[in-house]
Residue frames as a rotation matrix with the C-alpha (Angstrom) as fourth column:
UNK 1
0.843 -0.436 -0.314 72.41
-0.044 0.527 -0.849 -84.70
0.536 0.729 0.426 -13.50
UNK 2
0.708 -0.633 0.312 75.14
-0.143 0.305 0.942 -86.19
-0.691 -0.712 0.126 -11.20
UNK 3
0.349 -0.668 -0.657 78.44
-0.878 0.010 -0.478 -86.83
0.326 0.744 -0.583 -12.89
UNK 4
0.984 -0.055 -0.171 79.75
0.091 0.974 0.208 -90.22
0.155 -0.220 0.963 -12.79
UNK 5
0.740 -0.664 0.109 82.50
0.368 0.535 0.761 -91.99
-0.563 -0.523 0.640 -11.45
UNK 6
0.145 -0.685 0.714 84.48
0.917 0.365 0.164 -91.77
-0.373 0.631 0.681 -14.97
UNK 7
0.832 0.423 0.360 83.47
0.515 -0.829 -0.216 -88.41
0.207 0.365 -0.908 -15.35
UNK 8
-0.073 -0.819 -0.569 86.72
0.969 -0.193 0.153 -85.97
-0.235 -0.540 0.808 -15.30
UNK 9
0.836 0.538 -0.109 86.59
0.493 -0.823 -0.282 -82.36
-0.242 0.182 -0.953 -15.32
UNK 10
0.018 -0.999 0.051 88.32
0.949 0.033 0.314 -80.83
-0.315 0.043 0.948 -17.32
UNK 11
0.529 0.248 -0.812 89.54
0.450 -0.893 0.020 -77.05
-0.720 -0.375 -0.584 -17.56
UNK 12
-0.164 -0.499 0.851 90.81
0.933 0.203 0.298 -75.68
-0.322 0.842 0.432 -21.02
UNK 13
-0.708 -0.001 -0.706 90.95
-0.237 -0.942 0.238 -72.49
-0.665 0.336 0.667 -23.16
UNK 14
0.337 0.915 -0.223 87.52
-0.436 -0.058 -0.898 -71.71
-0.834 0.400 0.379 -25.38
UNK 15
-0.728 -0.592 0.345 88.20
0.185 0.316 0.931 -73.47
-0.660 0.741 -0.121 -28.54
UNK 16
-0.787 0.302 0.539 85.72
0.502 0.820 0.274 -72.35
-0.359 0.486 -0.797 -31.13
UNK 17
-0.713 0.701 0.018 82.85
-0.562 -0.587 0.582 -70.61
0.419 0.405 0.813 -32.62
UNK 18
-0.118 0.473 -0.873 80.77
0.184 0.875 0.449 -73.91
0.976 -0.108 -0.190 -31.27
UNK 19
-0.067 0.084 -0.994 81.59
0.987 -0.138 -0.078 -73.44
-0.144 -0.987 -0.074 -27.63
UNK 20
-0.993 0.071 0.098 81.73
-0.102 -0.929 -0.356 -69.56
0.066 -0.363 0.929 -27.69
UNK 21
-0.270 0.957 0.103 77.59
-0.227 -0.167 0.960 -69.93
0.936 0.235 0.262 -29.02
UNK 22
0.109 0.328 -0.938 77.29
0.730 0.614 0.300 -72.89
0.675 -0.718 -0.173 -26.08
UNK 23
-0.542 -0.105 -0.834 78.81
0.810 -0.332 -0.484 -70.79
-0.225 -0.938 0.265 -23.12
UNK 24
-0.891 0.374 0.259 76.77
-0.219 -0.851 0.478 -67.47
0.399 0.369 0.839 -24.65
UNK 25
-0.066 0.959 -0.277 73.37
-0.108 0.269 0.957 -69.12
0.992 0.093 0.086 -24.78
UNK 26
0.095 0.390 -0.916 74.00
0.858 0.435 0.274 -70.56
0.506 -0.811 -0.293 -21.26
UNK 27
-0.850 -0.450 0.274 74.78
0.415 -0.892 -0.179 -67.02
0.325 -0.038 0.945 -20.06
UNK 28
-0.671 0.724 0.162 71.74
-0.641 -0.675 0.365 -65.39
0.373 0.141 0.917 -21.32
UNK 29
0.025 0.990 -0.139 69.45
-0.086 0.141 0.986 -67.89
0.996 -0.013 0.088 -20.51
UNK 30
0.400 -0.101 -0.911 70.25
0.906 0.198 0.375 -67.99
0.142 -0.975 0.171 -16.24
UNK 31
0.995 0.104 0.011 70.98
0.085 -0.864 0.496 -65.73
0.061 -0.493 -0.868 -13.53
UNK 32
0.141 0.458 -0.878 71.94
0.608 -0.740 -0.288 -63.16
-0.781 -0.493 -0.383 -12.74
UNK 33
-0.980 -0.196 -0.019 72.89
0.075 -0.459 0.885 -62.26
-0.182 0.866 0.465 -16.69
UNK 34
-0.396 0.911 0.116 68.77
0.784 0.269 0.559 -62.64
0.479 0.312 -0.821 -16.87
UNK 35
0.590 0.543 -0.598 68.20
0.765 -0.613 0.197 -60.12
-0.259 -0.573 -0.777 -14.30
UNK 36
-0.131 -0.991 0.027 70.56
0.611 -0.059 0.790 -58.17
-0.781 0.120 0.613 -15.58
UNK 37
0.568 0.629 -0.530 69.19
-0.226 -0.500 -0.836 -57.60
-0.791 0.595 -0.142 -18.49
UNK 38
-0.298 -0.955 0.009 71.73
-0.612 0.198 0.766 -59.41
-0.733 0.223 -0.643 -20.69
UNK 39
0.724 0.528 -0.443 70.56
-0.665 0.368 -0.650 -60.76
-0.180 0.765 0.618 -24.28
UNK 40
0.705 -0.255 0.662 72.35
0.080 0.956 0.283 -63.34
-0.705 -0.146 0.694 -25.93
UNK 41
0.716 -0.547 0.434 73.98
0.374 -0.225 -0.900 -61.09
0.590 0.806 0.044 -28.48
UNK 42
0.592 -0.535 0.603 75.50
-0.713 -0.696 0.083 -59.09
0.375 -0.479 -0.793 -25.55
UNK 43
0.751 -0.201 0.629 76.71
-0.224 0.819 0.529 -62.65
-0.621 -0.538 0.570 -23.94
UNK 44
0.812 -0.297 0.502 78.31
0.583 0.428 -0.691 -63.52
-0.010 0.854 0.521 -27.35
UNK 45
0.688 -0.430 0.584 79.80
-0.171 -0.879 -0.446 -60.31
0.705 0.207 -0.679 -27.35
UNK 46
0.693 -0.027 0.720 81.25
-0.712 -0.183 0.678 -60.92
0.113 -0.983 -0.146 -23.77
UNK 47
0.779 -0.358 0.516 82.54
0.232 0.928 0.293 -64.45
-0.583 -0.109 0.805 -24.38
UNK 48
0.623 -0.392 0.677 83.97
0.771 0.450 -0.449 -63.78
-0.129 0.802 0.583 -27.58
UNK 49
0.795 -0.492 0.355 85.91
-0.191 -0.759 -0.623 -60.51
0.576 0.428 -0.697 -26.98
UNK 50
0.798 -0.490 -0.351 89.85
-0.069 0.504 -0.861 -60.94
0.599 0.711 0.368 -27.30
UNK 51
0.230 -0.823 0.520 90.79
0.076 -0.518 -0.852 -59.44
0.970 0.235 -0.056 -24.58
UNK 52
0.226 0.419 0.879 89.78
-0.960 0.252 0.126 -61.33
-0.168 -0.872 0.459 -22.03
UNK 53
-0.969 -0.174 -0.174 90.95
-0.160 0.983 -0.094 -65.24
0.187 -0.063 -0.980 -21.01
UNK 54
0.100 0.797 0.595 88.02
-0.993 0.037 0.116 -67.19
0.071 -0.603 0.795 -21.41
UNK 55
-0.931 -0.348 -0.107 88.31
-0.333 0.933 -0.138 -71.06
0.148 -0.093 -0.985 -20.21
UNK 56
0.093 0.848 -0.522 85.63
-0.712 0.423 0.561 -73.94
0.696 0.320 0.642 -20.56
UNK 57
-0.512 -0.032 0.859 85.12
-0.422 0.880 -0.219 -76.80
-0.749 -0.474 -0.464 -17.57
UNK 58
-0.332 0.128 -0.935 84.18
-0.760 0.551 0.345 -79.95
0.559 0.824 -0.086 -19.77
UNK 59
-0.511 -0.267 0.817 82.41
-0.705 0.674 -0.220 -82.90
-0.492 -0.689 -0.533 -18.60
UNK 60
-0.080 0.108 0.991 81.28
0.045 0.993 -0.105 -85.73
-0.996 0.036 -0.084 -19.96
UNK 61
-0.458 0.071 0.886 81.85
0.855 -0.238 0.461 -84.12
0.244 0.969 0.049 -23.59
UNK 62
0.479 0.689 0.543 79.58
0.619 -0.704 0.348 -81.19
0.622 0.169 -0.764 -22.77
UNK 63
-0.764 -0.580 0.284 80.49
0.286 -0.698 -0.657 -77.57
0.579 -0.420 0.698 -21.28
UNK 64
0.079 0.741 -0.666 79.56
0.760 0.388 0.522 -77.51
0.645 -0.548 -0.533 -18.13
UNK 65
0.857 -0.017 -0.514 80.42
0.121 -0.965 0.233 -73.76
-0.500 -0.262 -0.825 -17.31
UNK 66
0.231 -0.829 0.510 82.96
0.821 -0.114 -0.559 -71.58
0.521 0.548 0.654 -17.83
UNK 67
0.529 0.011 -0.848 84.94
0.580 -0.735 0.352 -68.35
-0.620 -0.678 -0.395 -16.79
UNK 68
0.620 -0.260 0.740 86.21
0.417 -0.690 -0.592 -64.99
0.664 0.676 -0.319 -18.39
UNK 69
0.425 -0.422 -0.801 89.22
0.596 -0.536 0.598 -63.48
-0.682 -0.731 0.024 -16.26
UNK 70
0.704 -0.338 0.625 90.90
0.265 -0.691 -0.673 -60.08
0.659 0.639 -0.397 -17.11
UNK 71
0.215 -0.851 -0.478 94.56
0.891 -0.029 0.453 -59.97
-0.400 -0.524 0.752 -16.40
UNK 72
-0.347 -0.064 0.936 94.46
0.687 -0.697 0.207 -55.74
0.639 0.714 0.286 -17.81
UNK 73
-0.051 0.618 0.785 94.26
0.054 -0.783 0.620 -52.60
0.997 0.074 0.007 -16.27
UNK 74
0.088 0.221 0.971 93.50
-0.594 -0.771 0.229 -51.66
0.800 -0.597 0.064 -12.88
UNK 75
0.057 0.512 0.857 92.27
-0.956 0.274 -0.100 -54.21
-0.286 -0.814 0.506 -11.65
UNK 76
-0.345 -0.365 -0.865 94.77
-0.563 0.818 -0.121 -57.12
0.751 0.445 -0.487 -13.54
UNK 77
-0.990 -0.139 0.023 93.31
-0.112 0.678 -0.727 -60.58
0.086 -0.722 -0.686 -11.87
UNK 78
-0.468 0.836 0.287 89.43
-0.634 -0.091 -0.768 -59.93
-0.616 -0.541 0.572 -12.06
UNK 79
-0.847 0.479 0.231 87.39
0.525 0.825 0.209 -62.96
-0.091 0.298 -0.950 -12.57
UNK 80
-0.764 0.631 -0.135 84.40
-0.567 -0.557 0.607 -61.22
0.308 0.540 0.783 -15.01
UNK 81
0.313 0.871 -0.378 82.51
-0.832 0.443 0.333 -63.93
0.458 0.211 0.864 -15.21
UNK 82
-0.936 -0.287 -0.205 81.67
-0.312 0.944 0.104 -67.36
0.164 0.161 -0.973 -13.75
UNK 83
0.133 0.970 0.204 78.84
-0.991 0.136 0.001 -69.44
-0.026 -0.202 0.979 -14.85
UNK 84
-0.902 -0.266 0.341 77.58
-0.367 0.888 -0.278 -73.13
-0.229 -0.376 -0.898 -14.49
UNK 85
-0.724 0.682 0.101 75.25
-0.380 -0.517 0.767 -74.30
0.575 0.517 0.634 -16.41
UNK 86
0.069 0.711 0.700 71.89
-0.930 -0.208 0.303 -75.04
0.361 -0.672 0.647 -14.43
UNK 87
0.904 0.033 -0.425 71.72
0.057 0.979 0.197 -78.86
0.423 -0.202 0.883 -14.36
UNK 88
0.203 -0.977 -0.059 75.53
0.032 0.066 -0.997 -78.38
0.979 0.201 0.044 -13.14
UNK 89
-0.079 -0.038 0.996 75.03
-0.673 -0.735 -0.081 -76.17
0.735 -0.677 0.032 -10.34
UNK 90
0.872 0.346 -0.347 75.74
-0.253 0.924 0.286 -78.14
0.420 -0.161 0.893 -6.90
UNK 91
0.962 -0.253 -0.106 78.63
0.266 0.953 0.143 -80.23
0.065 -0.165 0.984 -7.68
UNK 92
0.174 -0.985 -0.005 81.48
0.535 0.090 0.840 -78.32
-0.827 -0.149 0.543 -7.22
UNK 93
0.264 -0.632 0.729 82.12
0.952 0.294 -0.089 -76.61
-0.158 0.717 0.679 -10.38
UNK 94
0.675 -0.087 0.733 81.97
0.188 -0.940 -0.284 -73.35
0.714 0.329 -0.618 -9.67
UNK 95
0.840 -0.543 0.017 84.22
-0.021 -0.001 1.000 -73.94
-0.543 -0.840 -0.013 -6.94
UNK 96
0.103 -0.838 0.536 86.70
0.522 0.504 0.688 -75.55
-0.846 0.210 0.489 -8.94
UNK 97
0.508 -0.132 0.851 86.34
0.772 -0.368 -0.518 -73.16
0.382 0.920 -0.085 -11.64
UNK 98
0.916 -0.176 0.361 87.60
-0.327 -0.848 0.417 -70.13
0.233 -0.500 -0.834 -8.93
UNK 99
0.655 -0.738 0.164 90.16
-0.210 0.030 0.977 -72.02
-0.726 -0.674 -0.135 -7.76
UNK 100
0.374 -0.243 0.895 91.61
0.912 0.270 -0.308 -72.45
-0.166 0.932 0.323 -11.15
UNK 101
0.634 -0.081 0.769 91.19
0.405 -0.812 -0.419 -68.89
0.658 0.578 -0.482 -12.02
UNK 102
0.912 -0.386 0.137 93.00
-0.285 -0.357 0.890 -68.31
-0.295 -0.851 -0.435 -8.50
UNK 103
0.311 -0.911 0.272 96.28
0.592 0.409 0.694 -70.54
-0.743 -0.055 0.667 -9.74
UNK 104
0.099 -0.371 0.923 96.32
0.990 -0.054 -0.128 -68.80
0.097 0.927 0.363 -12.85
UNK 105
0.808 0.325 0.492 95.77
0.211 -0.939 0.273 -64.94
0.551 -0.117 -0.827 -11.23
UNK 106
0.784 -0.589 0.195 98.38
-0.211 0.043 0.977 -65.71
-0.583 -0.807 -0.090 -8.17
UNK 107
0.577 -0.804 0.141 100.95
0.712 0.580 0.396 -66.16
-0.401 -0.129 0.907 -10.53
UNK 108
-0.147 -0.018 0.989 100.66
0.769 -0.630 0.102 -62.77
0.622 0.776 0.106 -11.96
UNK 109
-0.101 0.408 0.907 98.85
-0.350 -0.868 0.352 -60.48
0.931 -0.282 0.231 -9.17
UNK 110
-0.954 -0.085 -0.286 98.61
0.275 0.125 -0.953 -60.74
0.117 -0.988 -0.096 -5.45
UNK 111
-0.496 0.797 0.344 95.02
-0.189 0.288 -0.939 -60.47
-0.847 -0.531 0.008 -5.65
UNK 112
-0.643 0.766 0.025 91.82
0.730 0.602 0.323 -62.14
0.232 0.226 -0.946 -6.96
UNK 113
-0.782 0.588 -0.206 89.01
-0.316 -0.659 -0.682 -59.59
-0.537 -0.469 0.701 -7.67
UNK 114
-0.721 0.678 0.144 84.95
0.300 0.118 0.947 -59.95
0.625 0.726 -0.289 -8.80
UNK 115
-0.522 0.830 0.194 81.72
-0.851 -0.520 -0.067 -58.46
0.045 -0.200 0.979 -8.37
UNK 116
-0.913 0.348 -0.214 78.73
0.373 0.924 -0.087 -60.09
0.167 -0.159 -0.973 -7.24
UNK 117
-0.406 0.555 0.726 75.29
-0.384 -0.824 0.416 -58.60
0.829 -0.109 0.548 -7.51
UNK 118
-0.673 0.383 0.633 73.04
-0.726 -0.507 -0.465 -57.90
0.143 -0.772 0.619 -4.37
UNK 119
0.334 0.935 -0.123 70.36
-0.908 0.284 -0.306 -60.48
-0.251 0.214 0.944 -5.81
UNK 120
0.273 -0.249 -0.929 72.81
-0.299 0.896 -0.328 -63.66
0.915 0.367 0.170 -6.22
UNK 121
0.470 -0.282 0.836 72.97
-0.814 0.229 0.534 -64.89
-0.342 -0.932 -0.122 -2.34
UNK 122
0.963 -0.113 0.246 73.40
0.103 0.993 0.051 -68.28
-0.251 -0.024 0.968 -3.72
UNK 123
0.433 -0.837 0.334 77.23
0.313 -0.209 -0.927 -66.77
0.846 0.505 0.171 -5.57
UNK 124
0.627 0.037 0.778 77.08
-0.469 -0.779 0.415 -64.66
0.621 -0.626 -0.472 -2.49
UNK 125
0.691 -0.258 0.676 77.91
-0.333 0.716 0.614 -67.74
-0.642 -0.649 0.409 0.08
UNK 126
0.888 -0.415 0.197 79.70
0.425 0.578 -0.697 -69.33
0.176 0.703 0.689 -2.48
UNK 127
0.540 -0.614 0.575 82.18
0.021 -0.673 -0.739 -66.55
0.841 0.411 -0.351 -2.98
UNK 128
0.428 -0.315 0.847 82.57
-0.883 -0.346 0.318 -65.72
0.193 -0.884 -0.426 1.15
UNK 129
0.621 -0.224 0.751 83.70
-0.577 0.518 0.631 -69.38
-0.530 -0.826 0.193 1.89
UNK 130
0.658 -0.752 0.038 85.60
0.735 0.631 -0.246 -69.48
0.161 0.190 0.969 -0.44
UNK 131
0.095 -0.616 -0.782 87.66
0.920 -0.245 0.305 -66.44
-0.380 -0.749 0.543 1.33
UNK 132
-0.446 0.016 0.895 86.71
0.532 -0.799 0.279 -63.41
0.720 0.601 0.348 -0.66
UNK 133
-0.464 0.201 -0.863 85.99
0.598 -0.647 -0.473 -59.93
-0.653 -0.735 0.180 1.19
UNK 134
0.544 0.444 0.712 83.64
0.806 -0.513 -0.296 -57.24
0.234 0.734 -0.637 0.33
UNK 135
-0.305 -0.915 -0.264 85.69
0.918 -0.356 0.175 -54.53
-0.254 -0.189 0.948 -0.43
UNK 136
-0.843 0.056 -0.536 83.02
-0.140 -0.983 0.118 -52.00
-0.520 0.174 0.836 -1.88
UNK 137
-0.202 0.961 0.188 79.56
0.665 0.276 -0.694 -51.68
-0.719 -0.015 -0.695 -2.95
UNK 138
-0.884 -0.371 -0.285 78.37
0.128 -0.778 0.615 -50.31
-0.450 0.507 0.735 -6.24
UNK 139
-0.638 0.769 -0.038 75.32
-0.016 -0.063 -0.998 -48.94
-0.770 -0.636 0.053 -6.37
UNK 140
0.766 0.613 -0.193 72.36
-0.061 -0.230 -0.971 -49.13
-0.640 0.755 -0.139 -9.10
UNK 141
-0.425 -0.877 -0.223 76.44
-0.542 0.049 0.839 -49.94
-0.725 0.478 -0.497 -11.05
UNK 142
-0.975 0.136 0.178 74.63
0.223 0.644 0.732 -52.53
-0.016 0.753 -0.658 -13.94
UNK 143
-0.111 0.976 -0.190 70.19
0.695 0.212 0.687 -52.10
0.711 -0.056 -0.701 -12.84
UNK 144
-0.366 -0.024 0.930 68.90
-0.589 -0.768 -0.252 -50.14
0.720 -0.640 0.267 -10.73
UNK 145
0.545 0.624 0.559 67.75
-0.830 0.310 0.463 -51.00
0.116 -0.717 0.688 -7.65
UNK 146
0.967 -0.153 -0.203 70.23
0.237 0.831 0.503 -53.31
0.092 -0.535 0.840 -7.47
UNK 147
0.450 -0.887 -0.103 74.39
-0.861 -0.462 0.214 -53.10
-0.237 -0.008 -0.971 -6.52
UNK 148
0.773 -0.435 -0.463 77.06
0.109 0.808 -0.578 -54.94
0.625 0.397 0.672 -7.27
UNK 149
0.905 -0.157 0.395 79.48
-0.385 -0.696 0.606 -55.77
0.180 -0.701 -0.690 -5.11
UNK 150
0.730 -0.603 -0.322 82.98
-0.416 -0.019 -0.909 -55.75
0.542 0.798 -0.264 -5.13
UNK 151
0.950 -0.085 0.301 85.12
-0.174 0.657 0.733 -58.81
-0.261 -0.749 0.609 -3.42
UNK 152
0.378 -0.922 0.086 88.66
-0.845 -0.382 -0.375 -59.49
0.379 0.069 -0.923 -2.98
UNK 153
0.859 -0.496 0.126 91.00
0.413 0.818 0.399 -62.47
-0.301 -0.291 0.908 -2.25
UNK 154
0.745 -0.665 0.056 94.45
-0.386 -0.498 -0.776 -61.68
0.544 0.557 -0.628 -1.61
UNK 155
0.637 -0.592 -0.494 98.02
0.668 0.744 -0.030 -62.91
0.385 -0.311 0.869 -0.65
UNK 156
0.070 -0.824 -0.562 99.63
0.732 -0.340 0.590 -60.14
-0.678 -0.452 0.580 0.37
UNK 157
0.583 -0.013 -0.813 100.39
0.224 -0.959 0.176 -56.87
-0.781 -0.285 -0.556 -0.64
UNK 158
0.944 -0.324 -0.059 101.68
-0.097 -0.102 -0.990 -55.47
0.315 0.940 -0.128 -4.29
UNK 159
0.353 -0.917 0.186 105.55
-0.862 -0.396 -0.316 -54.69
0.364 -0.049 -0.930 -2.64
UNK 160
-0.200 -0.619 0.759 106.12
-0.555 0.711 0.433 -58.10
-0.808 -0.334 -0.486 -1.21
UNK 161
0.866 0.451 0.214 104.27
-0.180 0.682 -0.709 -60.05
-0.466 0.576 0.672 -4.28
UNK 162
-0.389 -0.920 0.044 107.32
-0.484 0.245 0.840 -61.93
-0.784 0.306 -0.540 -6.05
UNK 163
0.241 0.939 -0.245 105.87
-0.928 0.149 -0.342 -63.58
-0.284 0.310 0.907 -9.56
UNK 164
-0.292 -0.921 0.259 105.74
-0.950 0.311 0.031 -66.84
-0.109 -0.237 -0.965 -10.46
């Protein structure tokens, strides 16, 4: 499913009991929330808890992914989640969903952090060109037998960061 010409993507806060179900289901039913081990109640759970920014990409009326970032805690800036749903995958939107979550992280935190597991190469590449480093490997950290590993994008150092 190509998007047309007129098509316009658009990036928005979750609005809904409707879309929370939509971006859930797609969750659970694709990787790596499948290998995982990730039902669709846990997905719900995930989308829908308060304390986390989650944002919808729209496209032609329909939600074509989304992302969960957590600006809290240790690690303020970490992009939880980003998915796309399958027919999506391709065209750019998980790109353009990172760099989103990047304007909105950089204006708060001098870095951009998320995990990628061992068993998503395709996120893997995705992640490295767009400039993200592995910064640490956590082992058997969600499954065994697999890790998860922890990537960085940054502008500089907490003492010079200026927000904004």
């Amino acid at each position: 499913m190509t998007p047309s010409a007129n098509d316009t993507l658009e990036i928005r806060p979750l609005a809904g009991a409707s879309e929370t179900e939509d971006c859930a289901r797609m969750m659970a039913d694709t990787d790596p929330w499948l290998t995982l081990g990730r039902n669709y109640e846990a997905c719900l759970q995930t989308v829908g808890d308060q304390s986390k920014e989650v944002y919808v990409a729209r496209l032609g009326g329909a939600v074509a992914g989304f992302l969960i970032i957590n600006m809290a805690g240790p690690f303020a800036g970490y992009i939880q989640t980003v998915c796309v749903h399958p027919r999506r995958r391709g065209q750019g939107i998980g790109s353009r969903l990172i760099r989103w979550a990047e304007e909105r992280i950089f204006r708060e935190s001098p870095n951009v952090f998320m995990c990628v597991s061992s068993f998503n190469g395709g996120a893997a590449k995705l992640y490295r060109r767009l400039g993200y480093e592995v910064v640490g490997e956590l082992k058997d950290y969600v499954v065994r037998g697999h890790s998860e590993f922890l990537l960085r994008k940054s502008a500089g150092p907490w003492a010079e960061f200026r927000q904004g």
